[in-house]
C-alpha angles and dihedrals in degrees: 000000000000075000089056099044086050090062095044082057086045093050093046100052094046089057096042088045095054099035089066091058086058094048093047086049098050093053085052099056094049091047094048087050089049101052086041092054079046094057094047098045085049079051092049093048086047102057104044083054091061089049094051092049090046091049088049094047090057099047085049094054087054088047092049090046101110131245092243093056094054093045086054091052091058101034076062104044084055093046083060090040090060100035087058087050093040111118124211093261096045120038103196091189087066074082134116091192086173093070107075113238094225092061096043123350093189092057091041095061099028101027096105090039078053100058096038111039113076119199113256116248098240086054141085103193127020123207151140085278094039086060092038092057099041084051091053087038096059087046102053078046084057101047082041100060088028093059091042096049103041088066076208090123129081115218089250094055121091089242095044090050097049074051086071109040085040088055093042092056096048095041086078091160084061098050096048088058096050090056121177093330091111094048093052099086083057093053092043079056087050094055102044099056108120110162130034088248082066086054086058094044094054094044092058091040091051096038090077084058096052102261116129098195114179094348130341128187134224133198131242146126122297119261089220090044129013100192082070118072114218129206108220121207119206139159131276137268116280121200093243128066103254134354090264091068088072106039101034105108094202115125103249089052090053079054091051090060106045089053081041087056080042094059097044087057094042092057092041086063088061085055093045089237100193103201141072096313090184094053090044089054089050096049083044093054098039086052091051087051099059088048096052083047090071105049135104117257117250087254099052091051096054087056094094090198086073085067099057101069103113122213143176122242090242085054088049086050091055094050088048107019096161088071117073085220092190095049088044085059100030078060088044092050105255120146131188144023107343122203120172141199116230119229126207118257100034089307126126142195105206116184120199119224121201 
């Protein structure tokens, strides 16, 4: 009995002893899925905390994103907007649209031209003409070599004929060892010029060839009418640039002259002009002089009422009587009843009526 009851204690020990264990293990295991939920949950916070700083941090950067910058994004969004819509004659993009044209208009259309052209180094001024006459210039290059290399013109064609002068111009070799011959007949005329009637005789005769002489004419519409063509009368070419190069009194025009004097001796010398040069240059200058005296301003010529007052050519012949005005245009090729237009200054618009 006292053995069995032993056992029973035993028993009794051994399942009390190895319950505790599983109880202790279980608590455990709870508190370790709870700080692990913990942990995850902390995970979870801190992340979304990340992703909200990173969200504000990029709402705060396009905040912070000036006023200037996004005024540059769309100043250049419209520049592409209207140089897609530029046409040949009008390049929008020229623009700086960000000059307003009340405070400077210049600015306003040629601003951005302006910032980003740079002048050439052969020349001294750069412009839409400027472009405009280097591009026509490299076409009429292009027909020219192309005309003198094809072989496809004959010398009486007017392709084959723009061939040879073109040829003549570029064989300066040539040229150098031609000299002045081929002025020299020119020159024969010029001597032998005894009344003012031969004067107007070698002015018609040299017209044809592109000298101007002592006046020359052009045609083009009326200013009053353009379904009429006028014939315009103006004065020479003078070997200066413009008539204040010879009446300004500034030093550096006085300067002009005299290497101008220089230069007229200097080519007298390639003529073997045998007598006084420096007195020639002089004679040369002071009739010049007279010429440029004459003359409208700059300013005046670029008035375009001085150029409406009509005459007849009788009435032209009075103003100018030493120039037999019909047989000048007779030898020209004019036919018909002549009237002019007087313009200020000694030049004249003459039209021509059939």
């Amino acid at each position: 009995m006292k053995y069995f009851t032993f056992l029973i204690a035993i028993s009794l020990f051994i399942a009390c002893s190895t319950k505790k264990p599983v109880v202790q293990d279980a608590e455990q295991k709870a508190q370790m899925a709870k700080d692990h939920m913990a942990k995850e949950e902390m995970m979870v916070k801190e992340e979304m905390a990340k992703k909200d700083m990173m969200a504000k941090e990029h709402m705060d950067k396009e905040k912070m994103m000036s006023e200037e910058v996004i005024a540059e994004e769309k100043m250049k969004a419209k520049e592409k907007m209207m140089k897609e819509n530029s046409s040949p004659g009008l390049d929008l993009s020229n623009m700086d649209l960000s000059v307003k044209p009340g405070d400077d208009f210049f600015r306003y259309v040629n601003g951005t031209w302006l910032d980003n052209t740079e002048l050439p180094p052969d020349r001294p001024r750069w412009g839409s003409f400027d472009e405009l006459r280097k591009k026509s210039s490299e076409n009429v290059l292009a027909v020219l070599e192309e005309a003198s290399q094809s072989g496809a013109y004959g010398p009486k064609t007017d392709q084959g004929k723009v061939a040879i002068i073109y040829a003549q111009a570029m064989d300066t070799t040539g040229r150098n060892k031609t000299g002045v011959a081929p002025l020299m007949p020119y020159l024969d005329k010029l001597n032998a010029i005894q009344t003012i009637a031969d004067i107007q005789h070698y002015n018609v005769e040299t017209a044809f060839i592109g000298d101007r002489g002592l006046f020359g004419f052009a045609v083009f519409p009326d200013l009053m009418n353009s379904a009429v063509n006028g014939l315009y009368l103006a004065p020479g070419n003078l070997g200066l640039p413009e008539r204040d190069y010879y009446l300004d009194d500034e030093e550096k025009s006085v300067e002009l002259r005299d290497s101008y004097k220089a230069h007229i001796e200097r080519m007298l010398g390639f003529i073997n002009y045998k007598g006084d040069k420096s007195e020639f240059a002089q004679s040369v200058l002071d009739f010049e002089t007279k010429l440029a005296t004459a003359m409208m301003t700059k300013e005046e010529s670029r008035n375009p009422t001085v150029y409406f007052a009509r005459k007849t050519m009788a009435e032209v012949g009075d103003m100018v009587p030493s120039i037999n005005w019909n047989s000048y245009l007779e030898g020209m090729g004019m036919q018909g009843d002549h009237t002019a237009k007087r313009r200020s200054g000694g030049r004249l618009k003459i039209t021509n009526n059939y």
